[in-house]
VEXRO-144248 format. One record per residue: x, y, z of N, C-alpha, C in turn; residue number from 1. Coordinates in steps of 0.2 Angstrom, whole numbers, plus 5000, padded with zeros to 4 digits. Example, Ala and Ser with C-alpha at 12.3 -4.5 7.8 and 13.67 -1.06 7.14 Angstrom:
nu; nv; nw; cau; cav; caw; cu; cv; cw; i
5066; 4972; 5039; 5062; 4978; 5039; 5066; 4984; 5039; 1 .
5064; 4989; 5035; 5068; 4995; 5036; 5064; 5000; 5039; 2 .
END
This chain:
nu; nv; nw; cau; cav; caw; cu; cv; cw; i
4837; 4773; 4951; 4834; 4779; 4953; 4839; 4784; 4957; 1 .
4842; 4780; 4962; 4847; 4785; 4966; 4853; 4785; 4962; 2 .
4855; 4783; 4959; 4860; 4786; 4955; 4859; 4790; 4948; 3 .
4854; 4792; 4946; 4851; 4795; 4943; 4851; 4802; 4945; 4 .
4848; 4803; 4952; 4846; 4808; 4954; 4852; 4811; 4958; 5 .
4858; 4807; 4958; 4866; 4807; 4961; 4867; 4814; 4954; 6 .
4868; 4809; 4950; 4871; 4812; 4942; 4865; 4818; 4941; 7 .
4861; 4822; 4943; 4853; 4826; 4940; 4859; 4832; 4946; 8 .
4860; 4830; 4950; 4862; 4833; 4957; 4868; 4836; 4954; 9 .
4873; 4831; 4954; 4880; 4834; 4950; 4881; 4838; 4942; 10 .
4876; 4838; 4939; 4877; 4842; 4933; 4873; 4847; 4935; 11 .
4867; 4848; 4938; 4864; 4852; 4939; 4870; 4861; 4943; 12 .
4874; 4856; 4948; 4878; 4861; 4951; 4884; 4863; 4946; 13 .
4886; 4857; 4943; 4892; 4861; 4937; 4889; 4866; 4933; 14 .
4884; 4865; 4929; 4877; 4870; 4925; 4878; 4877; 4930; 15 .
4875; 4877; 4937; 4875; 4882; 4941; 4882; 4886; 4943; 16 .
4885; 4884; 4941; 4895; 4886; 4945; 4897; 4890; 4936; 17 .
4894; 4886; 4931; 4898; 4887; 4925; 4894; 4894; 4921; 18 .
4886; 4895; 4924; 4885; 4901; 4924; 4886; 4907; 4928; 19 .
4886; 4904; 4934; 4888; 4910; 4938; 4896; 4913; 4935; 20 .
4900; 4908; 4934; 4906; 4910; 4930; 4907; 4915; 4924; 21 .
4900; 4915; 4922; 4899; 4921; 4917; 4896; 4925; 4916; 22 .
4892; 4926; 4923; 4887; 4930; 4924; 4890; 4938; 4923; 23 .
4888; 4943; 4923; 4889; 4949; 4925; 4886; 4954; 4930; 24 .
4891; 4952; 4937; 4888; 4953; 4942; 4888; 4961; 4942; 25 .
4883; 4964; 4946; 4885; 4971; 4944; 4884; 4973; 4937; 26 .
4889; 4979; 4937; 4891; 4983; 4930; 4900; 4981; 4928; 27 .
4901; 4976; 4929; 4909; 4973; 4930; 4909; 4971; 4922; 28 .
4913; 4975; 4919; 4915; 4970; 4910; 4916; 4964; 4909; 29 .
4914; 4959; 4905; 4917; 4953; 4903; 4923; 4952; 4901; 30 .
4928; 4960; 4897; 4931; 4962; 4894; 4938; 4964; 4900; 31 .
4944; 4959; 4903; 4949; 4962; 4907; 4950; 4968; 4904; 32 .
4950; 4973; 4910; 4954; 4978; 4907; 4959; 4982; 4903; 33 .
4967; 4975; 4905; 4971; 4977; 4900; 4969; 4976; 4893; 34 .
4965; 4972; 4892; 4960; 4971; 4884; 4959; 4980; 4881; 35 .
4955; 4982; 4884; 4952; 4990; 4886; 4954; 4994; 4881; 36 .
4953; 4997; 4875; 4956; 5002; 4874; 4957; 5007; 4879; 37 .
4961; 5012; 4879; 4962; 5018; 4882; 4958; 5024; 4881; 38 .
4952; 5026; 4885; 4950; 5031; 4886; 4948; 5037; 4889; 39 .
4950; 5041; 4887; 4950; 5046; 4895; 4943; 5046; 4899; 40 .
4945; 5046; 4908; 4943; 5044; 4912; 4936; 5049; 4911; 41 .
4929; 5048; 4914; 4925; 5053; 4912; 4924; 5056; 4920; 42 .
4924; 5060; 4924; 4924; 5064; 4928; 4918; 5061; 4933; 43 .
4919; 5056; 4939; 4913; 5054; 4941; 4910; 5057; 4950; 44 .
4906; 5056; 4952; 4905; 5056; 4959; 4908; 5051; 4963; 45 .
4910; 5055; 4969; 4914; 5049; 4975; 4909; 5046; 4978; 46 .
4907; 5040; 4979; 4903; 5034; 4984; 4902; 5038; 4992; 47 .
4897; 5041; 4990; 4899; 5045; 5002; 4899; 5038; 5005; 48 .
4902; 5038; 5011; 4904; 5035; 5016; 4902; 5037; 5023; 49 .
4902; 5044; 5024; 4901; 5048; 5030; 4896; 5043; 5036; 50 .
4891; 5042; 5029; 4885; 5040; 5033; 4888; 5032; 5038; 51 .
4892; 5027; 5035; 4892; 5024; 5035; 4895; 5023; 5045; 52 .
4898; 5031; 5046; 4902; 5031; 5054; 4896; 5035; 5059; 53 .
4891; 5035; 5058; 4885; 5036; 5060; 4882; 5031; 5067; 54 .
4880; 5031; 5071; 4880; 5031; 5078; 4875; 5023; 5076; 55 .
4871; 5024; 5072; 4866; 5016; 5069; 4872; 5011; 5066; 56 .
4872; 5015; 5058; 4879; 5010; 5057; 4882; 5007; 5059; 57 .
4885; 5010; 5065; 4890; 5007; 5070; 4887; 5000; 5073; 58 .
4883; 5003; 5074; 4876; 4998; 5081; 4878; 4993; 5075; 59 .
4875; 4994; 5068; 4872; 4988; 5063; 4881; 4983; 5061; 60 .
4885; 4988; 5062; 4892; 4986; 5060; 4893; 4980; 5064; 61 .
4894; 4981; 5069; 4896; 4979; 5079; 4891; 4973; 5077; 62 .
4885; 4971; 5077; 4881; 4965; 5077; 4885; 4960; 5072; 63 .
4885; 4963; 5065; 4889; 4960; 5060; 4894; 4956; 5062; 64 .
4899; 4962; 5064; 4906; 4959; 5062; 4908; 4955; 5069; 65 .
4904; 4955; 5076; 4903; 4949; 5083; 4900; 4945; 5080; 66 .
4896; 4943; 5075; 4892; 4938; 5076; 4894; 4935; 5069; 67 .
4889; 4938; 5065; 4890; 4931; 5058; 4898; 4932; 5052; 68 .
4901; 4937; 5054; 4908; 4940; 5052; 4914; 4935; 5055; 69 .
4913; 4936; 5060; 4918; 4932; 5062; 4917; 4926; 5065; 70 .
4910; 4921; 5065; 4910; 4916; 5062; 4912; 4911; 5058; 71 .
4910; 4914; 5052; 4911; 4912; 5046; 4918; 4912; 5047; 72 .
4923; 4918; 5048; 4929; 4918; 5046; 4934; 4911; 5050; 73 .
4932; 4911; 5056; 4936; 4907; 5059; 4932; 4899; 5060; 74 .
4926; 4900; 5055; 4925; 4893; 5052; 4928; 4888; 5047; 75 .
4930; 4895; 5044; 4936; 4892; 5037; 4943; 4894; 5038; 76 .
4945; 4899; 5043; 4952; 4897; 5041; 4951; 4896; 5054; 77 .
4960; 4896; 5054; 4961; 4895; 5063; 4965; 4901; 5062; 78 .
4962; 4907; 5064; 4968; 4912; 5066; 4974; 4912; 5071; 79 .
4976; 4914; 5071; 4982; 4914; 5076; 4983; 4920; 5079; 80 .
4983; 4924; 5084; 4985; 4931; 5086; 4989; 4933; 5091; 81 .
4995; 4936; 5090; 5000; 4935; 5094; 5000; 4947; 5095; 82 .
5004; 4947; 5098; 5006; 4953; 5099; 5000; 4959; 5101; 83 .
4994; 4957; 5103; 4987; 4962; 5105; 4993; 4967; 5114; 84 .
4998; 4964; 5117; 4997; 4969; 5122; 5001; 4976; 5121; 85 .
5004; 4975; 5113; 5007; 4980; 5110; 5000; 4986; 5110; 86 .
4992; 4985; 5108; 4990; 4992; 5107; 4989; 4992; 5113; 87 .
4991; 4991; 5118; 4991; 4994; 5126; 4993; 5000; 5125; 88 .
4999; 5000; 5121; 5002; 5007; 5122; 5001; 5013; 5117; 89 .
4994; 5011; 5113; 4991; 5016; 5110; 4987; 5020; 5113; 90 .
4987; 5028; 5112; 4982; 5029; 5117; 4980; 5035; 5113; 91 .
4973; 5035; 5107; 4972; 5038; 5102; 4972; 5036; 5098; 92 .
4969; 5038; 5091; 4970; 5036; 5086; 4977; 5035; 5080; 93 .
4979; 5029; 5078; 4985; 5026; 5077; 4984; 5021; 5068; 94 .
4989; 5022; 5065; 4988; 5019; 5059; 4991; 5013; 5059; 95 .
4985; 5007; 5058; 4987; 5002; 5056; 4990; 5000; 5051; 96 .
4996; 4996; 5049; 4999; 4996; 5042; 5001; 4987; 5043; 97 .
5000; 4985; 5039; 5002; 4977; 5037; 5002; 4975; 5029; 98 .
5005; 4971; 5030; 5006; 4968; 5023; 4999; 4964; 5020; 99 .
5000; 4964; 5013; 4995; 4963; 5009; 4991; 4958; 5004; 100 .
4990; 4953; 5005; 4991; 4947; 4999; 4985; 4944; 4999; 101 .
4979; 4947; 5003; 4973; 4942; 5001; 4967; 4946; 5004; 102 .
4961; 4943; 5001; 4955; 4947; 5005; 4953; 4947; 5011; 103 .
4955; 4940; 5013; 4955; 4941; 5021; 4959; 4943; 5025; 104 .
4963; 4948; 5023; 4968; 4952; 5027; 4962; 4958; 5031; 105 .
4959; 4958; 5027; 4953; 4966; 5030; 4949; 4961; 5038; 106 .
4945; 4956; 5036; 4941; 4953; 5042; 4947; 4950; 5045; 107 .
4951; 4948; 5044; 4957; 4945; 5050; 4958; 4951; 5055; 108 .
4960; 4956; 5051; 4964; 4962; 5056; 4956; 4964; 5060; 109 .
4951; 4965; 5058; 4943; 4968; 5061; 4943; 4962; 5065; 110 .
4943; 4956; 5067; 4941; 4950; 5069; 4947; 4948; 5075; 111 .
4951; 4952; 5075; 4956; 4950; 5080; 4957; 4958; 5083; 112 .
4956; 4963; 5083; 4956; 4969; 5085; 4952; 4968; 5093; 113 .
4954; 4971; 5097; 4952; 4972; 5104; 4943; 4974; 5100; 114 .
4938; 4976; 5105; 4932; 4977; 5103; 4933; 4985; 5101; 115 .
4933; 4989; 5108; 4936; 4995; 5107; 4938; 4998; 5101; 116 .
4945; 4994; 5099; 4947; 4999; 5093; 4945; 4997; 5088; 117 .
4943; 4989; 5087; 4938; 4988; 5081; 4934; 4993; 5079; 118 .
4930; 4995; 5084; 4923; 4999; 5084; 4924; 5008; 5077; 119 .
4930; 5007; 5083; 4934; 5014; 5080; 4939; 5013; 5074; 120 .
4938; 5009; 5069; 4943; 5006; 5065; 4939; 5008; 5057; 121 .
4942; 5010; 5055; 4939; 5012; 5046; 4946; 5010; 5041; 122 .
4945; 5008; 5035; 4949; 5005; 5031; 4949; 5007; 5024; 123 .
4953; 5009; 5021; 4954; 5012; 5015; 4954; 5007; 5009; 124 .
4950; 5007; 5004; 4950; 5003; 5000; 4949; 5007; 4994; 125 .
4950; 5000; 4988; 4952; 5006; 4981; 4946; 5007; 4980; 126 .
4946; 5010; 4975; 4939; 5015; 4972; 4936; 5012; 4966; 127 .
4941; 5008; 4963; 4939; 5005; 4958; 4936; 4997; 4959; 128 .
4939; 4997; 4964; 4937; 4991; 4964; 4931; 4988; 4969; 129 .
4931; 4990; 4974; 4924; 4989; 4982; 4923; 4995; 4981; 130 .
4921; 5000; 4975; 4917; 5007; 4975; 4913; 5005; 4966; 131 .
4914; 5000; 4964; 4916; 5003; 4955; 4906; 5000; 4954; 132 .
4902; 4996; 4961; 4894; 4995; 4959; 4891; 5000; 4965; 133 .
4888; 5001; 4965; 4883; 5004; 4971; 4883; 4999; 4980; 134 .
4881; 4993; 4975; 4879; 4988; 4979; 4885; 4985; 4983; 135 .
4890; 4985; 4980; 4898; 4982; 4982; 4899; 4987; 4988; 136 .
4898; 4992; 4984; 4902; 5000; 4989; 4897; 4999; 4995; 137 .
4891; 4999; 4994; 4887; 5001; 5001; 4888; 4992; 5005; 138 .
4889; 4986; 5004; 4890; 4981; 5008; 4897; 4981; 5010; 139 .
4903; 4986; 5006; 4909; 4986; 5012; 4910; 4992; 5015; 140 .
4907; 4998; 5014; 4905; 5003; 5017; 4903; 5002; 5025; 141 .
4896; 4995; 5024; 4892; 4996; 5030; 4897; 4989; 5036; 142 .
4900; 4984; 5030; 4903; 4978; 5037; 4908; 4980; 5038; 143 .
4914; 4983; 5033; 4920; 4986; 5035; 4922; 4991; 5035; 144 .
4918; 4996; 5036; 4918; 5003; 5036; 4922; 5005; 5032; 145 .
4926; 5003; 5026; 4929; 5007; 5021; 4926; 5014; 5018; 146 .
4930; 5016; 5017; 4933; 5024; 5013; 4936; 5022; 5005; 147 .
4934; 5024; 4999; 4939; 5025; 4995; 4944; 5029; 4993; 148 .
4949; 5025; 4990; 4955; 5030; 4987; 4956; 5029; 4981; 149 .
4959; 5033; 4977; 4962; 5031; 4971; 4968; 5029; 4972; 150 .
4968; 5021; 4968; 4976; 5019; 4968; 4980; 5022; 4962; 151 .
4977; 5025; 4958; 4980; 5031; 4954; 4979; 5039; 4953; 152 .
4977; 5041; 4960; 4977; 5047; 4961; 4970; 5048; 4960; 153 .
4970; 5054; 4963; 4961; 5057; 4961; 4959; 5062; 4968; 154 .
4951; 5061; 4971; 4948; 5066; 4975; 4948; 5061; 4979; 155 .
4947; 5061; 4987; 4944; 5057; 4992; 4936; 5056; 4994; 156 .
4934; 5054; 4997; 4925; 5055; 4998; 4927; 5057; 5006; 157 .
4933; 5053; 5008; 4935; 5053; 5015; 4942; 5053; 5016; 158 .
4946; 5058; 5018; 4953; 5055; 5017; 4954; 5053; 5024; 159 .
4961; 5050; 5020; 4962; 5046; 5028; 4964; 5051; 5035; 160 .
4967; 5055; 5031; 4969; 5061; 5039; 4961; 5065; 5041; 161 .
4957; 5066; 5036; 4951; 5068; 5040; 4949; 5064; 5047; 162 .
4949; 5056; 5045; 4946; 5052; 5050; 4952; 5051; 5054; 163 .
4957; 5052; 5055; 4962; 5052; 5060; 4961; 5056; 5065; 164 .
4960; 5064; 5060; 4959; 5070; 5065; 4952; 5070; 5069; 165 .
4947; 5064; 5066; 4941; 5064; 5070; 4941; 5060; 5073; 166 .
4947; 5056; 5076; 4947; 5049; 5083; 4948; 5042; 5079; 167 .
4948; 5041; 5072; 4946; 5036; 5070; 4955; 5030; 5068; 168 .
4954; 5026; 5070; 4961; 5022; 5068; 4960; 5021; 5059; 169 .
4964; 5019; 5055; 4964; 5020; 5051; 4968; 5016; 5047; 170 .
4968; 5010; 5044; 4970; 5003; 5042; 4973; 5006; 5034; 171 .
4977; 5003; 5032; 4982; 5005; 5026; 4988; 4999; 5025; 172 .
4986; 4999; 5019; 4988; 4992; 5015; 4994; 4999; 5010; 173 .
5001; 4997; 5013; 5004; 5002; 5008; 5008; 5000; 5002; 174 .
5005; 4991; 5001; 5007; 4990; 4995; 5003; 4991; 4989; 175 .
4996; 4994; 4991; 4992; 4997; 4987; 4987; 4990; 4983; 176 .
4989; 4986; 4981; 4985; 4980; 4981; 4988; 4973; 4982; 177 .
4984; 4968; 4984; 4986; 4962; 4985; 4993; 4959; 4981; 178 .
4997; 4956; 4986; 5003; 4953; 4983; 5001; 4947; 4977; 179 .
5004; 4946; 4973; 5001; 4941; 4967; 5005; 4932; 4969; 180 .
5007; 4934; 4973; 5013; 4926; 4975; 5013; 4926; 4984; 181 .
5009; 4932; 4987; 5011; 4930; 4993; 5016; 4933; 4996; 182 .
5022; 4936; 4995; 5026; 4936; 4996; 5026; 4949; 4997; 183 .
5030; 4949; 5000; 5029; 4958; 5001; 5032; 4962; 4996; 184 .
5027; 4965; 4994; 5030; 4971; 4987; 5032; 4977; 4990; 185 .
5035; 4979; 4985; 5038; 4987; 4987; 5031; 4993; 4992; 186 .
5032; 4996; 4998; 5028; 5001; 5002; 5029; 5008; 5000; 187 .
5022; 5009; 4997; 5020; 5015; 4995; 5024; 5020; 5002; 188 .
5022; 5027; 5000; 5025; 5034; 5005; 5018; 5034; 5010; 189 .
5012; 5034; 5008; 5006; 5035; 5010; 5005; 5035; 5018; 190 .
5007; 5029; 5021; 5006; 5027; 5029; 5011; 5032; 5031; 191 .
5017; 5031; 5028; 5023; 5037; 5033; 5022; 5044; 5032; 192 .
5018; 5046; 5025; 5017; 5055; 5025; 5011; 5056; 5031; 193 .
5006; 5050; 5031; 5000; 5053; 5037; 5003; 5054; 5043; 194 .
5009; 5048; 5046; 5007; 5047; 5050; 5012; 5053; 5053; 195 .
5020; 5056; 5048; 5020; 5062; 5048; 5017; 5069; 5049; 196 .
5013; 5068; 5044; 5009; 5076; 5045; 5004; 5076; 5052; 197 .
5000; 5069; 5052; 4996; 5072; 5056; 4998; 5069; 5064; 198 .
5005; 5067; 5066; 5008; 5064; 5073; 5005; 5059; 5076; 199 .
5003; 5055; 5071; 4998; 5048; 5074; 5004; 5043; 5075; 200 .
5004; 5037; 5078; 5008; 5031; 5079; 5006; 5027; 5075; 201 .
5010; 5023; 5073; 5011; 5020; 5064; 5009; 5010; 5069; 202 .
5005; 5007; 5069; 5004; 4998; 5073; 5006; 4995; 5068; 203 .
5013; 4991; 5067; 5013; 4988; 5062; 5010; 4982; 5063; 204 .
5008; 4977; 5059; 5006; 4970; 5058; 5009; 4964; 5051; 205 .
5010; 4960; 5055; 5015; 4954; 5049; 5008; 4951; 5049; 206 .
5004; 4949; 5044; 4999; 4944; 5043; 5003; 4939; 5039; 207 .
5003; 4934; 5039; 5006; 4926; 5038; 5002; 4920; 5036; 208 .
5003; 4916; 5031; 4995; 4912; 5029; 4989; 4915; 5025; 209 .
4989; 4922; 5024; 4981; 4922; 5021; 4984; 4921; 5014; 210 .
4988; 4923; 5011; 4987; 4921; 5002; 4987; 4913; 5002; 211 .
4990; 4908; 5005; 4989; 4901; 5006; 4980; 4899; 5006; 212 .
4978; 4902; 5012; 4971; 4901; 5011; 4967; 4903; 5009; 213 .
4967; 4909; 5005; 4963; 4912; 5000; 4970; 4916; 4995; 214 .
4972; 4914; 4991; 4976; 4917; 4985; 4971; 4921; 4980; 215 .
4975; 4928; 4977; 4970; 4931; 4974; 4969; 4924; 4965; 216 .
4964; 4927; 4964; 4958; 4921; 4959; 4954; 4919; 4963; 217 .
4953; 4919; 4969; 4950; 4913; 4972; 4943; 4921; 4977; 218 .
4938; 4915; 4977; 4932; 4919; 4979; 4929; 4917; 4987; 219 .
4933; 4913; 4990; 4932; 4909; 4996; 4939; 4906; 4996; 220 .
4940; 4904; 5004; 4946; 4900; 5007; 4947; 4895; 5005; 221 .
4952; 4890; 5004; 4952; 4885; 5006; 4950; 4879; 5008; 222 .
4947; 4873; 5009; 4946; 4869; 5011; 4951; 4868; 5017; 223 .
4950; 4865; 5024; 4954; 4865; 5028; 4955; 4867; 5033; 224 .
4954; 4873; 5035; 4953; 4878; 5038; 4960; 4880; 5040; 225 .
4965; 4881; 5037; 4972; 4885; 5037; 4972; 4886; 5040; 226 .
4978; 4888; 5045; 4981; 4894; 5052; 4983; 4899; 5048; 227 .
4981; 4904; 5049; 4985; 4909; 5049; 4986; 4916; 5055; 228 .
4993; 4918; 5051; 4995; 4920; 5059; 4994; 4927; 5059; 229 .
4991; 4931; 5064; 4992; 4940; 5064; 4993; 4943; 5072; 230 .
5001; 4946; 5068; 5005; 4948; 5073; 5005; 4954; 5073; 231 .
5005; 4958; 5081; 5005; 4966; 5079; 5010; 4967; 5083; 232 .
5013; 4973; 5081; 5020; 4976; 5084; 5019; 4982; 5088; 233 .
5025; 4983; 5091; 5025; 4988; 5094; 5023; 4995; 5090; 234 .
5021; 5001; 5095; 5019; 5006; 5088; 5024; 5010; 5087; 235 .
5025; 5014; 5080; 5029; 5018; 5080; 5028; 5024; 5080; 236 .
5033; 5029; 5080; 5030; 5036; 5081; 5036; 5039; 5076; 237 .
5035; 5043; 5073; 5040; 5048; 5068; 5043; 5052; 5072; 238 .
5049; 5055; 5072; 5053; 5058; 5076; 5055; 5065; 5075; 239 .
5055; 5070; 5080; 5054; 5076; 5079; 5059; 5078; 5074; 240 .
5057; 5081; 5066; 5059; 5082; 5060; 5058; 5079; 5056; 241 .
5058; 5071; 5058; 5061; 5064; 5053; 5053; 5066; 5047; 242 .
5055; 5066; 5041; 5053; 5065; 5033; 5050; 5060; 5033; 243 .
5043; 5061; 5030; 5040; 5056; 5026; 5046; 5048; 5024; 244 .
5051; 5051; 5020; 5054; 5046; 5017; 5061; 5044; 5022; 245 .
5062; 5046; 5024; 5064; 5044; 5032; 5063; 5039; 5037; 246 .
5056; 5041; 5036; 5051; 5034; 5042; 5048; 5029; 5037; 247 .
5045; 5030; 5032; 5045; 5024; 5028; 5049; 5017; 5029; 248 .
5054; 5020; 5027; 5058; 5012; 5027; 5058; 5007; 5036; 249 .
5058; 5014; 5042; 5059; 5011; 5047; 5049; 5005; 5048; 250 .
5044; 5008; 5043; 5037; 5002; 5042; 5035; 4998; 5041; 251 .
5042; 5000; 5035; 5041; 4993; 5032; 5047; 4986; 5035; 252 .
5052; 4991; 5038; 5056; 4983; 5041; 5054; 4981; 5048; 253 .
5048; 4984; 5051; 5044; 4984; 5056; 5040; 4977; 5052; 254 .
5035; 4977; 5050; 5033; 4972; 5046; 5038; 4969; 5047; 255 .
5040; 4966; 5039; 5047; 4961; 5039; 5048; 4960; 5044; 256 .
5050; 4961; 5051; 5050; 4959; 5056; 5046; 4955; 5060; 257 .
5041; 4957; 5059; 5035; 4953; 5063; 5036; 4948; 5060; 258 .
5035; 4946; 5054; 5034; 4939; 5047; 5040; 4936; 5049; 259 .
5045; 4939; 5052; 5054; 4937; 5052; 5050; 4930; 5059; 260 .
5048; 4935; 5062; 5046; 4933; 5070; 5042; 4927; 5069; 261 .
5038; 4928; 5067; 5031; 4921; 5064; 5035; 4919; 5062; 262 .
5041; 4915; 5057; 5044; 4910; 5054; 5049; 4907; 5058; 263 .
5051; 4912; 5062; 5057; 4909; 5068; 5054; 4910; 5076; 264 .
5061; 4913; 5079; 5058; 4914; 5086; 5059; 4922; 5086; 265 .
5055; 4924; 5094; 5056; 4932; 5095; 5061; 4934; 5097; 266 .
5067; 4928; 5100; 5073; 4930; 5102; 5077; 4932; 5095; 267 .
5077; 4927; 5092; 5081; 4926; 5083; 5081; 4933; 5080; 268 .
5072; 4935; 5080; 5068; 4943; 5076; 5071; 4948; 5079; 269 .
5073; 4946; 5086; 5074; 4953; 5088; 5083; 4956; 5087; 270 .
5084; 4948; 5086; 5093; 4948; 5089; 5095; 4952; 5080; 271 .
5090; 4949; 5074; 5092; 4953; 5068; 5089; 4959; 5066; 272 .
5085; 4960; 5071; 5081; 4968; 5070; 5083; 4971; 5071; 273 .
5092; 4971; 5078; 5095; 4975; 5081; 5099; 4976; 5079; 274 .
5101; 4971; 5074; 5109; 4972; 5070; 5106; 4976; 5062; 275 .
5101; 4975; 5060; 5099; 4978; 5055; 5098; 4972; 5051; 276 .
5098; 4966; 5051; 5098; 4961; 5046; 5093; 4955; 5045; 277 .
5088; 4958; 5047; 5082; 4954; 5045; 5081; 4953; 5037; 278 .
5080; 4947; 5037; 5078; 4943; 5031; 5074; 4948; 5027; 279 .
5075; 4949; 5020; 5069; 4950; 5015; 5064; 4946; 5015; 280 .
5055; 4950; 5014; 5051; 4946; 5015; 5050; 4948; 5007; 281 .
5052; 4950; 5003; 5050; 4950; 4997; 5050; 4945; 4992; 282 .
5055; 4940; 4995; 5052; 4932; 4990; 5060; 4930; 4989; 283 .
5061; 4925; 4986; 5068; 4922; 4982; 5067; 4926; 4975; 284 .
5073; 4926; 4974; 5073; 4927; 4966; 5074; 4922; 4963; 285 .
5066; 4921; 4961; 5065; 4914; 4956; 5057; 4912; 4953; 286 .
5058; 4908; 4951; 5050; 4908; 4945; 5045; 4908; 4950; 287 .
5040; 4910; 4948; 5034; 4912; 4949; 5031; 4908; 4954; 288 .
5033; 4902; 4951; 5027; 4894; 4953; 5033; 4894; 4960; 289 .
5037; 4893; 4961; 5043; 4894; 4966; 5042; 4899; 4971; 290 .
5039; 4905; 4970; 5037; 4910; 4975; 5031; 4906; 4979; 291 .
5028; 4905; 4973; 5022; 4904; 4975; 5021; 4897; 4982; 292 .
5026; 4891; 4978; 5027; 4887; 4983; 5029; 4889; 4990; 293 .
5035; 4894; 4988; 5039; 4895; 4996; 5034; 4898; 5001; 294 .
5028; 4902; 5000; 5025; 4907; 5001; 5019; 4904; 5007; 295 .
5017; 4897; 5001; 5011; 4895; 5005; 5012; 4887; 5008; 296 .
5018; 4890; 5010; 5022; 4883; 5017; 5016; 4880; 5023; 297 .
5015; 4876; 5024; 5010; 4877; 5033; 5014; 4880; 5036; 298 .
5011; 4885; 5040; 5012; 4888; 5047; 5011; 4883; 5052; 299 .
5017; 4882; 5056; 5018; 4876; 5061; 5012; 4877; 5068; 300 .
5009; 4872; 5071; 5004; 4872; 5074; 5008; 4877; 5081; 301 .
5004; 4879; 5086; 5008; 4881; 5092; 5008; 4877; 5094; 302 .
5016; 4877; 5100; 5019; 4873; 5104; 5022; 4866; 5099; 303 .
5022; 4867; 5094; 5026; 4863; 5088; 5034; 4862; 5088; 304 .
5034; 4864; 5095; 5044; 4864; 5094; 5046; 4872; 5094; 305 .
5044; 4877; 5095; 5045; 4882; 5094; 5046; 4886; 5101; 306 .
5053; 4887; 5100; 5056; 4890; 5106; 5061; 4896; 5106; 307 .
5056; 4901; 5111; 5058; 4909; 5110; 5065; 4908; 5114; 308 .
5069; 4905; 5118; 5076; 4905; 5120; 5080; 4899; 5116; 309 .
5087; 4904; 5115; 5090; 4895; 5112; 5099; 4896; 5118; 310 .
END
């Protein structure tokens, strides 16, 4: 009888897993898109947001993301967080930029933020994708304050210099979307034209480990509960005249730096960041499955032998 109701118990959940796998949640196609024929786009309504920086919102945010947000997260993975006495020297609102390769890059960076600028933190997310139901767009609207954008051009509902010029920090993933290996793709102009036009200070962050504990395909982390590690940097600031395409490059080797830093020491990071020759975080050039491996390494425990003097 109990082995009976063992095997009722395990097909029951395979049955339930193998539906959900074809459900249509939403209004999402069963049809991938590059399947798709090509049709022109029909001219739609932006998702408002406004409401979502509203004095209750906030309140209903703030419960959230202290209590069952950031339980959950650091029940399945062990964050690591190094470099918070950097936003000491923010003082205003500043655009966060980090690299990008997994879902949990958005609650890691919210989860590890001082309370303050948490509070004051709004995130930029595609349009097509956390805006494309009602339902999607108003639960990351209300936990991570998202904004969309189009990753192929279009109108704003909220741009991101509007929310700057009204106190708000402002998070930006400028490789536009998740890494497919882990590893750092080429950085969009977008974080360097803001943080030129509108004279904000650019927070870089090397996030390290999330595509190992949640790789895009996957709906949930890992078993295990991974370390992963989120480092912030010093801020930067554009320089009287310096060009959008000028400061760019100086963002993104700001990152690469910080990841340089997590895989070695700060003495090491700093001693290459000075000569100009920090390591490529973009990958080996080599097959797919090879990226993937180098990529989702363990992250060594603290105090594992790791020494900021040699």
């Amino acid at each position: 009888m109990g082995t009976s109701l063992v095997k009722f118990g395990r097909d029951t959940a395979r049955d339930v897993k193998q539906v959900a796998r074809g459900w249509r949640w939403g209004r999402r196609p069963q049809v991938p898109r590059s399947a798709e024929p090509y049709v022109i786009p029909k001219e739609t309504s932006v998702f408002p947001t406004k409401w979502a920086r509203t004095p209750a919102a906030i309140a209903v945010r703030d419960l959230i993301q202290k209590g069952p947000l950031s339980a959950v997260l650091r029940f399945e993975v062990n964050p690591r967080v190094s470099g918070l006495d950097s936003l000491l020297k923010v003082n205003g609102p500043a655009l966060i930029v980090a690299n990008h390769s997994s879902h949990l890059d958005t609650p890691l960076i919210l989860c590890t933020l001082p309370d303050a600028m948490r509070r004051k933190t709004a995130f930029a997310a595609a349009a097509d994708y956390f805006f494309d139901t009602w339902w999607r767009a108003t639960t990351s609207a209300i936990v991570f304050n998202t904004f969309p954008i189009e990753r192929r051009g279009g109108n704003l509902s909220s741009t991101p210099g509007d929310l700057l010029e009204q106190g708000w920090n402002v998070v930006v993933f400028p490789e536009g979307t998740r890494s497919p290996d882990g590893w750092i793709q080429r950085f969009r102009m977008g974080a360097a034209y803001l943080a030129v036009e509108h004279g904000v200070p650019v927070i870089p962050v090397g996030i390290k480990g999330s595509f190992a504990a949640m790789p895009r395909g996957r709906g949930w982390p890992v078993p295990g509960r991974p370390t992963v590690a989120v480092r912030y940097g010093d801020p930067l600031t554009p320089a009287e005249g310096e060009s959008p395409r000028e400061f760019a490059p100086k963002i993104a080797a700001a990152v690469s730096a910080l990841l340089d830093e997590e895989s070695t020491t700060w003495w090491d990071a700093r001693r290459r960041a000075a000569a100009g020759a920090s390591p490529s975080q973009s990958g080996p050039d080599a097959a797919h499955w090879r990226r993937v491996w180098e990529s989702t390494a363990p992250i060594k425990a603290a105090g594992s032998k790791r020494r900021a003097w040699k």
